[in-house]
N, CA, C and O atoms as a printed pandas DataFrame, in Angstrom:
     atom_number atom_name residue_name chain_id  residue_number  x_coord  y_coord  z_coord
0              1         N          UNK        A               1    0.827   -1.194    0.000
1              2        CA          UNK        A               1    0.000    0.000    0.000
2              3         C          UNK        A               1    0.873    1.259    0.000
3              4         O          UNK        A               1    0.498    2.190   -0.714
4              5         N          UNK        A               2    2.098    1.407    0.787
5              6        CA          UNK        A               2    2.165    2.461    1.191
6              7         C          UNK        A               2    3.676    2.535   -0.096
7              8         O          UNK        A               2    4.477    3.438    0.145
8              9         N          UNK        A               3    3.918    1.848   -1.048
9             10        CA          UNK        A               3    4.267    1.294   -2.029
10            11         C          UNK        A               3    4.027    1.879   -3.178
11            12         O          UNK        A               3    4.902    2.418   -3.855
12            13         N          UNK        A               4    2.655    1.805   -3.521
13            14        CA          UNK        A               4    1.844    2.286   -4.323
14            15         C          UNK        A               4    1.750    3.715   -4.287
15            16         O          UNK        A               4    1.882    4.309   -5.357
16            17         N          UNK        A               5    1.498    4.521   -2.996
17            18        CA          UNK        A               5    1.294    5.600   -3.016
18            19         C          UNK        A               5    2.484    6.372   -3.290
19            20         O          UNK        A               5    2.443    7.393   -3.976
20            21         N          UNK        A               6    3.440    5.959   -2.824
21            22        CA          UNK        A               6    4.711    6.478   -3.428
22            23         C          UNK        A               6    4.974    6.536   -4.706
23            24         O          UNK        A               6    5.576    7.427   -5.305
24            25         N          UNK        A               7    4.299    5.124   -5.307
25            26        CA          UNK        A               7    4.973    5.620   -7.070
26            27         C          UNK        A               7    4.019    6.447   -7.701
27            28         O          UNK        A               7    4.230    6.779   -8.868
28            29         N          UNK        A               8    2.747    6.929   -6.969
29            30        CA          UNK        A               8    1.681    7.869   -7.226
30            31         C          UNK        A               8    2.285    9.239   -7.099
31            32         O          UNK        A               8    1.916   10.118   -7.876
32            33         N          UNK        A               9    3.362    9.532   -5.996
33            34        CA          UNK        A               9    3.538   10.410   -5.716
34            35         C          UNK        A               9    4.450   11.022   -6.641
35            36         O          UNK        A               9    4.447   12.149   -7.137
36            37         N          UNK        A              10    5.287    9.979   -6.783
37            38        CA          UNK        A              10    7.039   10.052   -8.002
38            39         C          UNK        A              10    6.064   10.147   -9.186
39            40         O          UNK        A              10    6.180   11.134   -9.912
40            41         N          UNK        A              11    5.102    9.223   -9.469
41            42        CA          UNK        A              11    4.653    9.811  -10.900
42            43         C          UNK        A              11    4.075   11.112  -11.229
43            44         O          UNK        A              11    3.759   11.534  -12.341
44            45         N          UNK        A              12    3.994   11.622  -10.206
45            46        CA          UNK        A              12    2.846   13.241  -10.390
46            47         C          UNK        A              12    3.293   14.115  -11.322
47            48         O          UNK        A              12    4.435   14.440  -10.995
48            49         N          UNK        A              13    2.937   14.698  -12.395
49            50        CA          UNK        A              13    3.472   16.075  -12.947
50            51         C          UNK        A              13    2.765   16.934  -12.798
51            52         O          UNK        A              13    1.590   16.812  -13.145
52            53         N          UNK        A              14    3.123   17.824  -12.367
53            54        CA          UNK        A              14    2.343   19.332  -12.422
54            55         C          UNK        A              14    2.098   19.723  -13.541
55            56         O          UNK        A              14    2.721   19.443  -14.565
56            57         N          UNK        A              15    0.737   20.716  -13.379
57            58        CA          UNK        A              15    0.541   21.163  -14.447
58            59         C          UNK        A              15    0.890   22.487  -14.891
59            60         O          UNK        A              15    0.544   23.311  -14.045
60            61         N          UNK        A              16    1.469   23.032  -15.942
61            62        CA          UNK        A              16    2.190   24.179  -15.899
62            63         C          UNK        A              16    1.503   25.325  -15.454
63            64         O          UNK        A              16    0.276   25.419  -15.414
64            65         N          UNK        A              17    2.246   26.132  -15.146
65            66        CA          UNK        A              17    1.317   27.243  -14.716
66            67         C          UNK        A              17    0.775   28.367  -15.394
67            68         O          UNK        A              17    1.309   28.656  -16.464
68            69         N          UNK        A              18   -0.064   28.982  -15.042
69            70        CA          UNK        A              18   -0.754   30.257  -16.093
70            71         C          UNK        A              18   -0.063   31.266  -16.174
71            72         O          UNK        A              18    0.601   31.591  -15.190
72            73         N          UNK        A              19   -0.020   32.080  -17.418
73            74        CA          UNK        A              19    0.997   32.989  -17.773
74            75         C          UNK        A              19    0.019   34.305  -16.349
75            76         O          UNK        A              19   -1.174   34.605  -16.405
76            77         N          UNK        A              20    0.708   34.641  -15.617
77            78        CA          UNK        A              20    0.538   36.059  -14.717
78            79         C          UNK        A              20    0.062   36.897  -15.757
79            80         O          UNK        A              20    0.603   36.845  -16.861
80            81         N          UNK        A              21   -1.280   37.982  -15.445
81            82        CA          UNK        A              21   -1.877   38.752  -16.168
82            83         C          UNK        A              21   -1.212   40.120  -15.727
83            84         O          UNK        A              21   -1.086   41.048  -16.525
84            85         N          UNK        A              22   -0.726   40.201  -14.201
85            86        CA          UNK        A              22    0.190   41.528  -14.042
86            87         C          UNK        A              22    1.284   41.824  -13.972
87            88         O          UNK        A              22    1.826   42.597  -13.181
88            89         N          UNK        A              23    1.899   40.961  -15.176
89            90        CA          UNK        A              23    3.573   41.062  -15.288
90            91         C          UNK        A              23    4.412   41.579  -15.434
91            92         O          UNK        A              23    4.625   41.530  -16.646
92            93         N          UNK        A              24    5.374   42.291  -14.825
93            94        CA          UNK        A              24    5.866   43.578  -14.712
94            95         C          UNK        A              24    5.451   44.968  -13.569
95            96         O          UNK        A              24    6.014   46.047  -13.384
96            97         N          UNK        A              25    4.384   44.430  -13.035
97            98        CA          UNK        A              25    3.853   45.882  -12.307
98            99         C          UNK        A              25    3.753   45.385  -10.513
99           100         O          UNK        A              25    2.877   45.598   -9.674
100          101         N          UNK        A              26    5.048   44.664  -10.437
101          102        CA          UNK        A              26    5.749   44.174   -9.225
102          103         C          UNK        A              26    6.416   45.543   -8.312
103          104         O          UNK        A              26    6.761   45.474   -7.133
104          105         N          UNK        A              27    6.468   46.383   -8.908
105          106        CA          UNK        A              27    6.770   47.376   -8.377
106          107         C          UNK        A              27    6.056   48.357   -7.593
107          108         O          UNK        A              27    6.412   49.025   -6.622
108          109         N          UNK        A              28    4.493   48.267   -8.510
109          110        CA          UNK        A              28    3.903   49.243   -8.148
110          111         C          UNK        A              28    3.162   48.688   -6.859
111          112         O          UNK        A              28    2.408   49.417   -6.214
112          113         N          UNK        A              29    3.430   47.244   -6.476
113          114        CA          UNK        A              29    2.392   46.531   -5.188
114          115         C          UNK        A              29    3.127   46.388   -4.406
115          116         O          UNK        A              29    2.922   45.408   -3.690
116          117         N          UNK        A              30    4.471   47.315   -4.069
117          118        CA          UNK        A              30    5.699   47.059   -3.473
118          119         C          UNK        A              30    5.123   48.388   -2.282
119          120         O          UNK        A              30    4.721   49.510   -2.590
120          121         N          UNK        A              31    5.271   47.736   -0.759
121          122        CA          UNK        A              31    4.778   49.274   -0.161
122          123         C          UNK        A              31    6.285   49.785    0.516
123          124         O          UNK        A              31    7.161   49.091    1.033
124          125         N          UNK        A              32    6.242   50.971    0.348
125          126        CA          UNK        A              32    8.175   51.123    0.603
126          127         C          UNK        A              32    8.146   51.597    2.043
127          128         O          UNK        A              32    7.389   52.447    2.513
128          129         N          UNK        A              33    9.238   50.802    2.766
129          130        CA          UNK        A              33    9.179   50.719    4.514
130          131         C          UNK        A              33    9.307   52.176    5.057
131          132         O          UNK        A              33   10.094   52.854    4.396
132          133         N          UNK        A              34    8.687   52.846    6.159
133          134        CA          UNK        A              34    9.355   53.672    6.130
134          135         C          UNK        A              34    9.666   53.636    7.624
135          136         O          UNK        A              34    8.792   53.159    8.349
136          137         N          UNK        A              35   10.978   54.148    8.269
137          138        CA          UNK        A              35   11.246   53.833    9.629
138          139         C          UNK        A              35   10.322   54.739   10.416
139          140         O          UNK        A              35    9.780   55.780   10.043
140          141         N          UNK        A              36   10.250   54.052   11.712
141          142        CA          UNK        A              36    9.105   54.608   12.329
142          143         C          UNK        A              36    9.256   55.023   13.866
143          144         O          UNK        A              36    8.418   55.604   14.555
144          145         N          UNK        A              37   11.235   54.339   14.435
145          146        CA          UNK        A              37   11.080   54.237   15.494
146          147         C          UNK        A              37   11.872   55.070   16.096
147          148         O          UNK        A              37   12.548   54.787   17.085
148          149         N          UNK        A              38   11.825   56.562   15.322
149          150        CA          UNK        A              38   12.686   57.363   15.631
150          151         C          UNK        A              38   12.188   58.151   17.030
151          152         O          UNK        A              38   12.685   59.177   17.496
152          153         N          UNK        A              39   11.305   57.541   17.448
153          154        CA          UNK        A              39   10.909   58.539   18.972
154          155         C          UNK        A              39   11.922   57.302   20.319
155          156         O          UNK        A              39   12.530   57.642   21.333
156          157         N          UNK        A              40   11.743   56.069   19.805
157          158        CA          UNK        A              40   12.308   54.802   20.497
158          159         C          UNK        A              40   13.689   55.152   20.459
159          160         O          UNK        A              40   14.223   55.330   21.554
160          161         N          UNK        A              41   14.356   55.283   19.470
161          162        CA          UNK        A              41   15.599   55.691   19.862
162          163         C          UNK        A              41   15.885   57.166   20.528
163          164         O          UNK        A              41   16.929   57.383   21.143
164          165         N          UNK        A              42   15.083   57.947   20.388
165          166        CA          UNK        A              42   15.663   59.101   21.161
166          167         C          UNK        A              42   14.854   58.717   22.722
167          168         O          UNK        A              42   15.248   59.315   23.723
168          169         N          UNK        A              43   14.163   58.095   22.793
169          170        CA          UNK        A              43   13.985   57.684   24.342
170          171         C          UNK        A              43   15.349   56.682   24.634
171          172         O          UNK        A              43   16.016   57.447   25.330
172          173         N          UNK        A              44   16.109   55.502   24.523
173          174        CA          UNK        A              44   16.963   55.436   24.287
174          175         C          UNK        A              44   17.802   56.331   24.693
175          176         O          UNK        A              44   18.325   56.185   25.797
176          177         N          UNK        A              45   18.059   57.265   24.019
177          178        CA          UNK        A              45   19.462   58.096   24.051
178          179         C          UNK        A              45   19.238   59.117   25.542
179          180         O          UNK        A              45   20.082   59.675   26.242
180          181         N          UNK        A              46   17.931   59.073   25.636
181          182        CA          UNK        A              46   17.424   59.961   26.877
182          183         C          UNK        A              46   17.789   59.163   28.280
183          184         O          UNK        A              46   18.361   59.741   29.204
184          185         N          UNK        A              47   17.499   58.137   28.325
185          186        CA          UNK        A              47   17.996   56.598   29.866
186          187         C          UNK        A              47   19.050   56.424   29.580
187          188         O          UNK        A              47   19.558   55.949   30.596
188          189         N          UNK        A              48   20.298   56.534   28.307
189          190        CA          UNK        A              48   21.023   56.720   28.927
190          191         C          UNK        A              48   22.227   57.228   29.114
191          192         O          UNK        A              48   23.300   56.658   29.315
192          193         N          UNK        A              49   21.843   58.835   28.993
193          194        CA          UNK        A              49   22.417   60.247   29.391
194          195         C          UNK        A              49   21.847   60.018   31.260
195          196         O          UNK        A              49   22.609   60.131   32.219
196          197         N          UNK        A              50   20.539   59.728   31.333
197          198        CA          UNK        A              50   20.164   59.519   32.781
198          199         C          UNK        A              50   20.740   58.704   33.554
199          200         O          UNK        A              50   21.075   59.128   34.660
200          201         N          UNK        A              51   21.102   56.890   33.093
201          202        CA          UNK        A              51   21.631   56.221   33.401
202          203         C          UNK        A              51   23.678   56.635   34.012
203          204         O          UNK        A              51   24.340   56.283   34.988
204          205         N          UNK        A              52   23.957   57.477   32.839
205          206        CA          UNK        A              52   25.563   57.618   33.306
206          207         C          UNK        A              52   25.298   59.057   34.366
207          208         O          UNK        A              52   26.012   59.348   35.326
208          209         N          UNK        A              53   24.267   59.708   33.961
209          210        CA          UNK        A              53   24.329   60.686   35.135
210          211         C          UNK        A              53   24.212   60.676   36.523
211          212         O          UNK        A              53   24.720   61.476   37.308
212          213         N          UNK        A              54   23.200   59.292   36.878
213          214        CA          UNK        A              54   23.157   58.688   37.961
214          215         C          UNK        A              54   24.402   58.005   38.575
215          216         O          UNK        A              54   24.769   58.086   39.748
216          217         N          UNK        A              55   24.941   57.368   37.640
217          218        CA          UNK        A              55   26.148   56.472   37.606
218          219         C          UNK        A              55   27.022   57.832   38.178
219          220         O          UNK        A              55   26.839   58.054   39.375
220          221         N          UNK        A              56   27.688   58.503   37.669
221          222        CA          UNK        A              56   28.636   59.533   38.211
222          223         C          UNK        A              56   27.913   59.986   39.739
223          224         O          UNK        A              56   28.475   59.599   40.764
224          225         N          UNK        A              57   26.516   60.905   39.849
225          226        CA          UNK        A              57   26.145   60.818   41.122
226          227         C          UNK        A              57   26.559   60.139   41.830
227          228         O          UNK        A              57   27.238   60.644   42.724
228          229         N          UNK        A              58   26.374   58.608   41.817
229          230        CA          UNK        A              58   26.698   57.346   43.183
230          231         C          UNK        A              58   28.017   57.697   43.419
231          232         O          UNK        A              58   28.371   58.197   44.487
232          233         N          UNK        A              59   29.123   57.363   42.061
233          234        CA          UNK        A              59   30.813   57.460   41.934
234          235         C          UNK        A              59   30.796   58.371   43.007
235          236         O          UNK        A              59   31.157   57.922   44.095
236          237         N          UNK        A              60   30.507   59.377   42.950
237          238        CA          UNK        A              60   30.861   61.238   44.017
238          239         C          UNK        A              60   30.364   60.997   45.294
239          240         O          UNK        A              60   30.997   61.295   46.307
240          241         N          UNK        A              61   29.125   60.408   45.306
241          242        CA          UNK        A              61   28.661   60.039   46.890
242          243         C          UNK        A              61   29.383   59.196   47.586
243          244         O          UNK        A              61   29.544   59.248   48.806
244          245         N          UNK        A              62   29.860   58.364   46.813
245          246        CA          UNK        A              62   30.619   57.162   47.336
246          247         C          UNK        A              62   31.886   57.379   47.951
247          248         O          UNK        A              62   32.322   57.139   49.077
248          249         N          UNK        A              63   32.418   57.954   46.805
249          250        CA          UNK        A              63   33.776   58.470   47.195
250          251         C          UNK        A              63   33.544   59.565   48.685
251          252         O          UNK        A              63   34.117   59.388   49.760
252          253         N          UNK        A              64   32.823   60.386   48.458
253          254        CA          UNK        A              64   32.592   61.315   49.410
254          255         C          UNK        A              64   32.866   60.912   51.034
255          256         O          UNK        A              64   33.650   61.247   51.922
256          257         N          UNK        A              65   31.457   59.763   50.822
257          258        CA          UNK        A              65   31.198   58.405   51.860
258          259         C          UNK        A              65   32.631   57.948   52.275
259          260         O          UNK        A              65   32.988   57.967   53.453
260          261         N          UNK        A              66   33.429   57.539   51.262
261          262        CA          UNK        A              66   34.860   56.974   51.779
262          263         C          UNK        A              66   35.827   57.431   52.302
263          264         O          UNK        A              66   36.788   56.945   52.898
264          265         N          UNK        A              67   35.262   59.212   51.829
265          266        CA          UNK        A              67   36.391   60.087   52.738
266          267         C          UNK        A              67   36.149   60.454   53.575
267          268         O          UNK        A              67   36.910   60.446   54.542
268          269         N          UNK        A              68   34.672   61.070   53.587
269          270        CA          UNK        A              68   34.324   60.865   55.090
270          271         C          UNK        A              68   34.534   60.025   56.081
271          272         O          UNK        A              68   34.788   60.454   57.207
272          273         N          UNK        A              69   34.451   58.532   55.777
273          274        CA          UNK        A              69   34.654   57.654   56.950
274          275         C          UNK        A              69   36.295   57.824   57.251
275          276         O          UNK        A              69   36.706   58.281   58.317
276          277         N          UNK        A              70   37.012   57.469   56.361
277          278        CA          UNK        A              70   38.553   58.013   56.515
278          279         C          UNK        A              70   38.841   59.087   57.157
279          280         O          UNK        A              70   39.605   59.174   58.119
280          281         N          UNK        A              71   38.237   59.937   56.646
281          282        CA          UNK        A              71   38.532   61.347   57.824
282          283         C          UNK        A              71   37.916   60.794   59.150
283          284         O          UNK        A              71   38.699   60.706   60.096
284          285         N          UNK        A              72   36.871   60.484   59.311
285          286        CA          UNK        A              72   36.813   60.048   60.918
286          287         C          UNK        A              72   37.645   59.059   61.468
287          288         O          UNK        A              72   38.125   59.236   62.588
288          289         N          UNK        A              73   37.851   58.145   60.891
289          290        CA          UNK        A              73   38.343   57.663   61.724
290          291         C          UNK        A              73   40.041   57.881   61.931
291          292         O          UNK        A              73   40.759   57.323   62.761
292          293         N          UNK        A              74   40.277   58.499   61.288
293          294        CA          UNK        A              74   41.677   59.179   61.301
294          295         C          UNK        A              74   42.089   59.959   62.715
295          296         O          UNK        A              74   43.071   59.846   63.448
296          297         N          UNK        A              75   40.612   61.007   62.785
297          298        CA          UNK        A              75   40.531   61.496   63.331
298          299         C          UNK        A              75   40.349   60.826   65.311
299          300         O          UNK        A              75   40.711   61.295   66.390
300          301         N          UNK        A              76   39.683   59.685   64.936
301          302        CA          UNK        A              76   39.427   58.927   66.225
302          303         C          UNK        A              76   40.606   58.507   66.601
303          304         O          UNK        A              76   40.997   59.032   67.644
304          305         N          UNK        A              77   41.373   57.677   66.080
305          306        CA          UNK        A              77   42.815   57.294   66.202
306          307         C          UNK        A              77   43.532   58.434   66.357
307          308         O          UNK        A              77   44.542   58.299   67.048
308          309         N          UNK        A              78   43.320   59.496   65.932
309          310        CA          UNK        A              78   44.362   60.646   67.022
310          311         C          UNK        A              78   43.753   61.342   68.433
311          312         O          UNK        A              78   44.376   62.064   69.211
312          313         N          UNK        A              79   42.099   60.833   68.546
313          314        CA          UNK        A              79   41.801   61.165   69.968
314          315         C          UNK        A              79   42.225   60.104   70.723
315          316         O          UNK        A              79   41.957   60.172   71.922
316          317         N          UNK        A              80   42.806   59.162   70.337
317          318        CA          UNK        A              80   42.709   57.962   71.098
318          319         C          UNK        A              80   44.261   58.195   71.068
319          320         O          UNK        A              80   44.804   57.734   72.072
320          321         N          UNK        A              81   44.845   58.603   70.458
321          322        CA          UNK        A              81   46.531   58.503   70.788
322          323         C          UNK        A              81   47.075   59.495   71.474
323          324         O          UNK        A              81   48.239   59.596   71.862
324          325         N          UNK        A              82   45.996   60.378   71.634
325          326        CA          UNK        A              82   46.248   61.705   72.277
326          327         C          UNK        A              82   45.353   61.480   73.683
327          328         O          UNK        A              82   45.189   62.471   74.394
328          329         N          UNK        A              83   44.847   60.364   74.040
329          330        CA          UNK        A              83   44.280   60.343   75.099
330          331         C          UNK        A              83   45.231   59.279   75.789
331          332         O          UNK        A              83   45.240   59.251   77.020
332          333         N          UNK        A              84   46.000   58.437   75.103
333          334        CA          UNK        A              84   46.683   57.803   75.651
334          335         C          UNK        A              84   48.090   57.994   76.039
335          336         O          UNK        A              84   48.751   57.268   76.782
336          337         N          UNK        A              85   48.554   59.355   75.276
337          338        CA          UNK        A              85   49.084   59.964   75.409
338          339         C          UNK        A              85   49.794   60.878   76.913
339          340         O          UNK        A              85   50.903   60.972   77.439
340          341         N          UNK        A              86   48.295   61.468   77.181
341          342        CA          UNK        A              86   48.357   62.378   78.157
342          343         C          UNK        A              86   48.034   61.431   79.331
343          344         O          UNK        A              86   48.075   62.117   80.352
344          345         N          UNK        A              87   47.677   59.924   79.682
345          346        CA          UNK        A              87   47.340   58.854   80.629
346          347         C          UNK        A              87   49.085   58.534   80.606
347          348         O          UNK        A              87   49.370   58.160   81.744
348          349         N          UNK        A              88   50.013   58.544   79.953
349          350        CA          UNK        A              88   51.354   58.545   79.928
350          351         C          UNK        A              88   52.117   59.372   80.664
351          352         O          UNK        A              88   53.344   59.313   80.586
């Protein structure tokens, strides 16, 4: 059976096809793209001017944060050497 249908299948010829009645006017059914996502990229470019501006913010706080704690405790370690100092 499944024999048969195969040489049904190998024997098949198509039948030719019909000459196209709008041949040549491939152009005119052509719709031409036009980009659209020019608001998407300038949102884009807007997050991230925001994104590195934030980014530098933290950098400055941070650092700030690190000198601050450095300055204190700099500062503690000379009350403490100056308290142990004058117990001398």
């Amino acid at each position: 059976e499944q024999r048969g249908q195969l040489e049904v299948y190998l024997a098949y010829e198509p039948k030719e096809r019909p000459d196209t009645k709008a041949s040549g006017d491939y152009e005119g059914h052509v719709k031409k793209y036009s980009f659209k996502s020019d608001s998407v990229i300038e949102l884009l470019k807007e997050l991230q001017l925001k994104f590195e501006d934030e980014l530098t913010e933290m950098n400055t706080e941070e650092t700030n944060a690190i000198n601050a704690h450095q300055l204190a405790q700099k500062a503690r370690d000379q009350a403490t050497s100056a308290k142990q100092a004058s117990h001398d």
